[in-house]
C-alpha positions as CSV (number, residue, x, y, z in Angstrom):
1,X,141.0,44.4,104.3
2,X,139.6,41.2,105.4
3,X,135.6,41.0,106.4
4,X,136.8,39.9,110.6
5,X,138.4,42.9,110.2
6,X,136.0,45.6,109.4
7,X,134.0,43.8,111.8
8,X,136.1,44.9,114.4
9,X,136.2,48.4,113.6
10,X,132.9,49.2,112.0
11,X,130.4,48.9,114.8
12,X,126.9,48.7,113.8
13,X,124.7,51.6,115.0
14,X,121.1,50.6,115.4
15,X,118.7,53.2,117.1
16,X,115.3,52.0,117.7
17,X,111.9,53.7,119.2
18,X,109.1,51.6,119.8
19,X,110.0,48.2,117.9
20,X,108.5,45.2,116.7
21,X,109.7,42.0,116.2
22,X,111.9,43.0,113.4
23,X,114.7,44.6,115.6
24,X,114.7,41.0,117.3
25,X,115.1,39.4,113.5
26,X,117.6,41.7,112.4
27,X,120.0,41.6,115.2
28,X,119.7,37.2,115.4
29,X,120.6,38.2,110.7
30,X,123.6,40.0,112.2
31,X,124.7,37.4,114.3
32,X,123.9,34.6,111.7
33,X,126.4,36.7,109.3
34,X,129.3,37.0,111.4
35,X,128.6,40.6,112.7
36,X,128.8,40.8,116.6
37,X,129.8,44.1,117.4
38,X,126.3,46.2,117.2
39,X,125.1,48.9,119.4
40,X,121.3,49.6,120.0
41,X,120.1,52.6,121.1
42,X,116.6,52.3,122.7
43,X,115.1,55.7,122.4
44,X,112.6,56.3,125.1
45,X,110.2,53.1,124.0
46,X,109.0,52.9,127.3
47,X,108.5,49.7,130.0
48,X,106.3,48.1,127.7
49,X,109.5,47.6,125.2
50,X,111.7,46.5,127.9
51,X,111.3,43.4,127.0
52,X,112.7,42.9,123.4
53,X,115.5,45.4,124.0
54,X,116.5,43.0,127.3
55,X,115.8,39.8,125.2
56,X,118.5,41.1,123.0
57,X,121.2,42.3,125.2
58,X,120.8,38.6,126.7
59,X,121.0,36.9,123.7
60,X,123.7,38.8,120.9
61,X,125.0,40.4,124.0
62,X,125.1,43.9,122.5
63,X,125.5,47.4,124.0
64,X,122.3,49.6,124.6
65,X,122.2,52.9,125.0
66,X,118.6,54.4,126.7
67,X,117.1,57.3,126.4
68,X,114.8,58.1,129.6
69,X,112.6,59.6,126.8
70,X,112.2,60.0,123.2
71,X,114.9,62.5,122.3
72,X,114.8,61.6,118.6
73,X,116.7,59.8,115.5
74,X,119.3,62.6,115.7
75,X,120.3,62.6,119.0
76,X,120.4,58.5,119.2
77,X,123.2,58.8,116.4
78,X,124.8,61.1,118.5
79,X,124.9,59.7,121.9
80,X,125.9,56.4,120.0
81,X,128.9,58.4,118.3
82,X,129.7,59.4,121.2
83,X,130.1,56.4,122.6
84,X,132.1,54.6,119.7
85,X,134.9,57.9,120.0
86,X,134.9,56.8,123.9
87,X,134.9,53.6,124.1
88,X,135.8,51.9,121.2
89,X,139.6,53.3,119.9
90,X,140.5,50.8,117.1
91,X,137.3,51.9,115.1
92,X,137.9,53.7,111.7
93,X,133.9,54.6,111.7
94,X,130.2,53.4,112.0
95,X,127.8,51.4,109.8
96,X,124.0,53.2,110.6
97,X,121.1,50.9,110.3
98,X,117.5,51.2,110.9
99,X,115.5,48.4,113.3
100,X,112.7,48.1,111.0
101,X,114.1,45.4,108.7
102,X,114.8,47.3,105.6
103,X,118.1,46.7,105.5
104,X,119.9,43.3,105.0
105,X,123.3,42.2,106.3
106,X,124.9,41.5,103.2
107,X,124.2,45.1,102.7
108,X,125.6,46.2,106.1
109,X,128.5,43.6,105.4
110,X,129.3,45.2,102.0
111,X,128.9,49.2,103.0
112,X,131.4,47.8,106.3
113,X,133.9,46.6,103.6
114,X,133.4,49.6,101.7
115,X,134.0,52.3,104.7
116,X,137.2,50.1,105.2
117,X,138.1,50.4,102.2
118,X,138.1,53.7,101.9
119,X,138.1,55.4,105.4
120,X,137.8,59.2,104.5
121,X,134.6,58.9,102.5
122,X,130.9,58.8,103.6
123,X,129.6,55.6,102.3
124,X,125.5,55.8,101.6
125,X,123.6,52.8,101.1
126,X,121.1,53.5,98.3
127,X,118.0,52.3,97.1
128,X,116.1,52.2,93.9
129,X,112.5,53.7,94.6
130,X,110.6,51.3,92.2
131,X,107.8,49.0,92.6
132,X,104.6,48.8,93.6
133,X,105.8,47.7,97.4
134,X,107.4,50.8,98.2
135,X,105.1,53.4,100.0
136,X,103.7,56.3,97.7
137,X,105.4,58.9,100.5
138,X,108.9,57.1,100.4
139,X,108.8,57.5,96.9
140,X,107.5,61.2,96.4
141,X,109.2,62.0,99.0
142,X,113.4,60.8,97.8
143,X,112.2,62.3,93.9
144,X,112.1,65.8,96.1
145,X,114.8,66.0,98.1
146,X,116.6,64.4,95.5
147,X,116.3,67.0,92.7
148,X,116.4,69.8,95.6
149,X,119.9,68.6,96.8
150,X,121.3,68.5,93.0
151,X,119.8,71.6,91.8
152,X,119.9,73.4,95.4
153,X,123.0,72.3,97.1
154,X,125.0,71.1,93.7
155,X,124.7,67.4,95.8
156,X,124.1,64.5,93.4
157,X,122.7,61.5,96.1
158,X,119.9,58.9,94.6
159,X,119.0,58.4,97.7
160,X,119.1,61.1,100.6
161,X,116.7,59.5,103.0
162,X,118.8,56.1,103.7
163,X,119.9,55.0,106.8
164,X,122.5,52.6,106.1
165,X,125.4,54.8,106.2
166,X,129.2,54.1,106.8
167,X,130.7,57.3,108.9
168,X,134.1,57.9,108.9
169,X,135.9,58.8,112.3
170,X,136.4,61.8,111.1
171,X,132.6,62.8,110.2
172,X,132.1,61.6,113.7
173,X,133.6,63.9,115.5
174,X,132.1,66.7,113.5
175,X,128.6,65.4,113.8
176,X,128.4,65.3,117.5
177,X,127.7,68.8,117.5
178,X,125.6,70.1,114.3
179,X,122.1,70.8,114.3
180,X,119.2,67.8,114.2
181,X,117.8,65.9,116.8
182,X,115.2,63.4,114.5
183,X,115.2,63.2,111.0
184,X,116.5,66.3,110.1
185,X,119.7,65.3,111.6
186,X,120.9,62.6,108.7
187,X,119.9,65.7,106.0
188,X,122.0,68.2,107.9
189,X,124.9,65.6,108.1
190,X,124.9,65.3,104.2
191,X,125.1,69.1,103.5
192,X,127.6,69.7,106.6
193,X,130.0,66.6,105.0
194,X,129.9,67.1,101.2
195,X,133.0,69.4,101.2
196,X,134.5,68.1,103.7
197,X,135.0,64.2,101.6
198,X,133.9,62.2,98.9
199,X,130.9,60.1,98.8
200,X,130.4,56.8,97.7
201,X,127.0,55.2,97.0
202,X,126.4,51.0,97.7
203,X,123.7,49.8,95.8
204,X,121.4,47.9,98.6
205,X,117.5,46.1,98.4
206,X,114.7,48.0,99.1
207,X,112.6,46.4,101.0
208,X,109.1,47.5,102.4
209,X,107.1,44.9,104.5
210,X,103.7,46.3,102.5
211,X,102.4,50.0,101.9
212,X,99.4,49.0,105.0
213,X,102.4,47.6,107.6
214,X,104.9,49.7,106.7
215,X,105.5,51.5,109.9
216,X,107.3,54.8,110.3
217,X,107.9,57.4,113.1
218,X,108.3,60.2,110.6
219,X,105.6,62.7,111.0
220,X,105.3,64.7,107.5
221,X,104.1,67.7,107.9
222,X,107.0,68.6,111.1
223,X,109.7,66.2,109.9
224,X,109.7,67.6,106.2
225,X,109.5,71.2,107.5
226,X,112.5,70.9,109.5
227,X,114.6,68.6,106.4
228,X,113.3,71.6,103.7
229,X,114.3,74.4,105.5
230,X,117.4,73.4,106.3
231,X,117.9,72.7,102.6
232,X,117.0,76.5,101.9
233,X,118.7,78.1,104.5
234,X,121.8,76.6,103.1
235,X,120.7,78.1,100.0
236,X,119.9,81.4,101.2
237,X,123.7,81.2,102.9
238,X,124.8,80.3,99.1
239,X,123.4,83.6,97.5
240,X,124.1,86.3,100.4
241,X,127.8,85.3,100.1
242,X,127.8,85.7,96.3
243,X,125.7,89.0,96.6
244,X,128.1,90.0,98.9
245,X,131.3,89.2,96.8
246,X,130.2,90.9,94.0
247,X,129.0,94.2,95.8
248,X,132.4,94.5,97.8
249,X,133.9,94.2,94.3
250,X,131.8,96.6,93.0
251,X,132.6,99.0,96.0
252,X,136.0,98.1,95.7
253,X,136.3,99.2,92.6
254,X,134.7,102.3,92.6
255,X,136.9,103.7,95.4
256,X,139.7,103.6,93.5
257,X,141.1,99.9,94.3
258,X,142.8,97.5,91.7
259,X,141.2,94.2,90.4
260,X,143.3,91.8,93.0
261,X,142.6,93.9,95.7
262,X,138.8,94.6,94.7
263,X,138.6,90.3,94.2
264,X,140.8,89.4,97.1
265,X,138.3,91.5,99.4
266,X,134.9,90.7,98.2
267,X,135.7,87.0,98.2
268,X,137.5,87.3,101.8
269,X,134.4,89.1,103.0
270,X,131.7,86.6,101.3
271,X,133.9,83.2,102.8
272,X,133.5,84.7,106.5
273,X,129.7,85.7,106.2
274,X,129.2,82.5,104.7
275,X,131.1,80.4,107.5
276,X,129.1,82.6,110.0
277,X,126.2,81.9,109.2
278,X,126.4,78.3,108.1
279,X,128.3,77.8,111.7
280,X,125.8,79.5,113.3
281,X,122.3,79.8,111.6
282,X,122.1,76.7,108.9
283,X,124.6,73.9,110.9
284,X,124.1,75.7,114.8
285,X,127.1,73.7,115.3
286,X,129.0,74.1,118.9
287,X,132.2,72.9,117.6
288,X,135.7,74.9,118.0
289,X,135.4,77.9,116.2
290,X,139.2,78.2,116.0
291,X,139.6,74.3,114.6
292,X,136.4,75.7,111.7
293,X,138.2,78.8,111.2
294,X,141.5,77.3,110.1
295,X,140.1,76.4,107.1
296,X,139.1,79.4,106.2
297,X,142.2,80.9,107.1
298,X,143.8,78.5,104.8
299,X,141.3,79.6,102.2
300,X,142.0,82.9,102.3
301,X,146.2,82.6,101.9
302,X,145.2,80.8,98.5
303,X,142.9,84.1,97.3
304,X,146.2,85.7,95.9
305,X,147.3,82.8,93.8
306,X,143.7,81.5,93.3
307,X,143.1,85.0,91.4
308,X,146.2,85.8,89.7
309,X,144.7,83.1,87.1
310,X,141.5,82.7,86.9
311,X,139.5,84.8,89.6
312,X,141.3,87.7,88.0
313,X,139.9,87.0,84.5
314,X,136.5,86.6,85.6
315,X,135.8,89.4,87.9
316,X,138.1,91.6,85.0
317,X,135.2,90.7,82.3
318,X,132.8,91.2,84.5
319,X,134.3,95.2,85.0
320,X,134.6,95.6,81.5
321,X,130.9,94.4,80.9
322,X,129.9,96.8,83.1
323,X,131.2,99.9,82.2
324,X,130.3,98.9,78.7
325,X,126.7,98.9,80.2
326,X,127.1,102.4,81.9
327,X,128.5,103.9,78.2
328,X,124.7,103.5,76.9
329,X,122.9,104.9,79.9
């Protein structure tokens, strides 16, 4: 697909609280590289920033969205999404990109290309944290989440704080109505989309003005709280479901039932808690519980073929091991 193209239906997303003259720079980059169609979201900044965000709707003659007040990264995605599914029907997705000049537009021009290229997959941006320029936070601060979402969640991502994401349509939809109204929002968005499609990573500059400028609305203490815990309550989710499986097995079992019936029943009864209480406790997501429900319907038609193979075999050894136990008790 040609670049005037994905131009057309890749709008860039650009929410912004409080800015500097760097929003101004990076929207006249955008226009210098061909990229018109950008939307700004101006979250609560306040009269004293009415200025820039006015100078800019003059000048690239771009859409922005207000917030009366600050509502948070989050829910500027949202409202933005919301907007692209509404008003714009030829768009295949979004490219996401922060106001504070970190990232360029040959990289916003190259993750565009890539979303078009492949429509169905969440396309992340990602930088290498090396260098003394980057800021000692940034970089502690990706190493952790990093090695928590690939040892955690079974997620491999170098680089799970970027905002230069391309969001398929699809994703869109999904992510109007899960949990996260500021930064929390983009980690909840990676753990709610990674079985749901693929993700490809664009290798992009990392830029930091200096480690004294560098200027950042995320507050540390709060902001990582709410990322982490999300994190572990998706966890937590993880190893009720499998404690559950295996003790309806178990149960199963010892009432008299036969393997497939034992292993079709602790696995039906582990997928629903675990869609409950992702749904409801880890995403909170509003969404139609018949449209998330499908799939687990779906899921559980395949249990009987899924465990004439290979469920059957496992859960089997697993019985035999544990009588063998009970013989030396």
């Amino acid at each position: 697909m040609s670049y005037n193209n994905s131009n057309d239906k890749c709008p860039v997303i650009i929410p912004s609280y409080e800015p500097d003259a760097m929003l101004n720079h990076l929207c006249a980059s955008l226009k210098d590289a061909g990229i018109f169609n950008f939307i700004v979201i101006d979250d609560g900044s306040g009269q004293e920033y009415q200025p820039i965000f006015e100078m800019i709707e003059k000048n690239y003659h771009c859409k922005i969205l207000r917030h009366a007040v600050n509502l948070g990264k989050g829910r500027a995605l949202k409202n933005a999404f919301n907007y692209v599914l509404n008003e714009c029907p030829n768009a295949i997705g979004v490219i996401t990109a922060d106001s504070d000049g970190q990232h360029t537009p040959d990289d916003i021009k190259r993750c565009m290309l890539c979303l078009c290229e492949n429509p169905e997959s969440l396309i992340l941006g990602c930088r290498k944290f090396q260098g003394e320029h980057v800021p000692w936070r940034s970089r502690i601060g990706n190493k952790l989440t990093k090695n928590i979402f690939r040892y955690v969640c079974g997620i491999k991502i170098s680089d799970t704080q970027t905002g230069l994401r391309g969001i398929p349509k699809s994703l869109m939809l999904d992510a109007l109505t899960i949990k996260g109204e500021r930064f929390d929002y983009e980690t909840n968005m990676l753990l709610n989309a990674h079985d749901k499609c693929s993700f490809i990573e664009v290798p992009i500059e990392t830029i930091y003005e200096s480690k004294s400028n560098h200027k950042t609305h995320f507050e540390p203490l709060y902001d990582s709280f709410m990322i982490y815990s999300l994190i572990f309550f998706y966890l937590f989710s993880s190893i009720l479901s499998v404690l559950i499986d295996f003790s309806m097995f178990s149960i199963s079992i010892n009432t008299g039932a036969n393997i497939w019936i034992a292993t079709m029943l602790g696995r039906l009864c582990s997928t629903i808690v675990n869609f409950t209480v992702n749904r409801s406790v880890v995403f909170k997501s509003k969404g139609s519980i018949f449209k998330q429900w499908g799939g687990v319907s779906c899921f559980s038609l395949c249990i009987r073929h899924y465990f004439g193979t290979d469920g059957t075999w496992t859960f089997t050894n697993i019985w035999r091991e544990n009588n063998y136990i009970k013989g030396y008790r």
